[in-house]
BALOBA-1460 file (C-alpha; in Angstrom, 3 decimals):
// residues 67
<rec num="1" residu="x" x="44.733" y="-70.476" z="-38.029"/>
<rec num="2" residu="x" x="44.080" y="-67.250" z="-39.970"/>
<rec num="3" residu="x" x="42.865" y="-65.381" z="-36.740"/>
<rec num="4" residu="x" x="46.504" y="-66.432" z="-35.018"/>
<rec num="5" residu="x" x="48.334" y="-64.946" z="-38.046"/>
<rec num="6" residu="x" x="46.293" y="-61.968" z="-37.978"/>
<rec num="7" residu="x" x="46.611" y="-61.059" z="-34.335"/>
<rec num="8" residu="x" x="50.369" y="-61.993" z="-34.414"/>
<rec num="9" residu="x" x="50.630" y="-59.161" z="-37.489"/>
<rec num="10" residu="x" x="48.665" y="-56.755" z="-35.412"/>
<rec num="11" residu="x" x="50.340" y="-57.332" z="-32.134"/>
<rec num="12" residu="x" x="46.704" y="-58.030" z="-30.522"/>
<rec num="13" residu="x" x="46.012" y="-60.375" z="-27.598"/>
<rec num="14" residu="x" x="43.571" y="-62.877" z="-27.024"/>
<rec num="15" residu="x" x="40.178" y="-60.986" z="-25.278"/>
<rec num="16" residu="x" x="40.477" y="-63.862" z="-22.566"/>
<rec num="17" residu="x" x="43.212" y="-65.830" z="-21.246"/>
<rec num="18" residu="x" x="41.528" y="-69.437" z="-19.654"/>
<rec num="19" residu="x" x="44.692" y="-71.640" z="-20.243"/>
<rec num="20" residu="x" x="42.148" y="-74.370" z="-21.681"/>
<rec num="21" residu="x" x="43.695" y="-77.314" z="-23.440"/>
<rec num="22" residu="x" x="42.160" y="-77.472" z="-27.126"/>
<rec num="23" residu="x" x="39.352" y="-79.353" z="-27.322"/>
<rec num="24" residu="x" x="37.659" y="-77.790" z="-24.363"/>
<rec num="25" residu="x" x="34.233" y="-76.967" z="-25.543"/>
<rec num="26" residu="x" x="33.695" y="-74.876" z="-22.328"/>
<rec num="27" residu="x" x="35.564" y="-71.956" z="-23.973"/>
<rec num="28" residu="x" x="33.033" y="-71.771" z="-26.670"/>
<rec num="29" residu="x" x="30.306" y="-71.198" z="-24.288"/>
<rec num="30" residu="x" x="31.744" y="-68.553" z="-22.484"/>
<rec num="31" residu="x" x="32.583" y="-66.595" z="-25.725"/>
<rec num="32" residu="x" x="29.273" y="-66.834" z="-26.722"/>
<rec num="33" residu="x" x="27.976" y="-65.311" z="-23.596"/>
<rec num="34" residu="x" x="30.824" y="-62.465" z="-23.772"/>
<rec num="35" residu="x" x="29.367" y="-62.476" z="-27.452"/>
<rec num="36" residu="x" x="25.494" y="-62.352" z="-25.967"/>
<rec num="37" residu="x" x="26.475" y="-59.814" z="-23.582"/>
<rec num="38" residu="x" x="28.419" y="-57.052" z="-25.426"/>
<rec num="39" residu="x" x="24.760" y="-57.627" z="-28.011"/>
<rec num="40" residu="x" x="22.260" y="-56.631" z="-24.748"/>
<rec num="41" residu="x" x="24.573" y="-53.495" z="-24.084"/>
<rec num="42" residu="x" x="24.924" y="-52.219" z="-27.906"/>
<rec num="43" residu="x" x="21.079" y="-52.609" z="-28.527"/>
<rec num="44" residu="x" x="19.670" y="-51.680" z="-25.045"/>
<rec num="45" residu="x" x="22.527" y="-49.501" z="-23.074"/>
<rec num="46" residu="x" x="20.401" y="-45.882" z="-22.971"/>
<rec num="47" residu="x" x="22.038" y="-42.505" z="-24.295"/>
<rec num="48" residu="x" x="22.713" y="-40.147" z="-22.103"/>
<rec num="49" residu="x" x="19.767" y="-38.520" z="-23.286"/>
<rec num="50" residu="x" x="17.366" y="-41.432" z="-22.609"/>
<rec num="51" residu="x" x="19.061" y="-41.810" z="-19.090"/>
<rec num="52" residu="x" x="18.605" y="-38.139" z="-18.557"/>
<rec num="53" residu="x" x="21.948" y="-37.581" z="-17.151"/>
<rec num="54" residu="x" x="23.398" y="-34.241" z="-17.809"/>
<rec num="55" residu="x" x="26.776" y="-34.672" z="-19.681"/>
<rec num="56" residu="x" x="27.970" y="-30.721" z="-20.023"/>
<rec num="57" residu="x" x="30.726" y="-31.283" z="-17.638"/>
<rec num="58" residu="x" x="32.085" y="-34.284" z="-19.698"/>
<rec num="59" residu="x" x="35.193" y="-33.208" z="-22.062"/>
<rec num="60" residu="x" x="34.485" y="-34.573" z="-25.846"/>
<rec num="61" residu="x" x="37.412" y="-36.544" z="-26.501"/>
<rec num="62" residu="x" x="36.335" y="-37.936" z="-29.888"/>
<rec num="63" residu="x" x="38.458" y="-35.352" z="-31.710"/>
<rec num="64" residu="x" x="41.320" y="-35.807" z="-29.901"/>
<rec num="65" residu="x" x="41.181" y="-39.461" z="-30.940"/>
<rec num="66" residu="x" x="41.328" y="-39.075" z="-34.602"/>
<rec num="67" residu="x" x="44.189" y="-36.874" z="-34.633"/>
């Protein structure tokens, strides 16, 4: 209940829409895999440095975001 009350206050939506009935324990498994996935890619997803891939032509957009 508190996570409904919190993304109602912050006008969020729910990361996946599956129209399960409650109960469904097939949702659970597929969050943990979204959950298992998004791990693999923070702990194993090379830099651009690793990668060697030359990033001069990118524009930094990091500042722009915290203004």
């Amino acid at each position: 209940p508190g996570y409904l009350i919190a993304q109602k206050e912050l006008s969020l939506s729910s990361f996946l829409q599956l129209q399960m009935r409650l109960g469904e324990g097939s949702g659970c498994v597929l969050a943990f895999e979204v959950i298992r996935a998004a791990c693999t890619i923070m702990n194993e997803m090379a830099t651009f440095e690793e990668a060697n891939i030359q990033d001069d032509y990118l524009t930094e957009i990091r500042d722009e975001m915290e203004r």
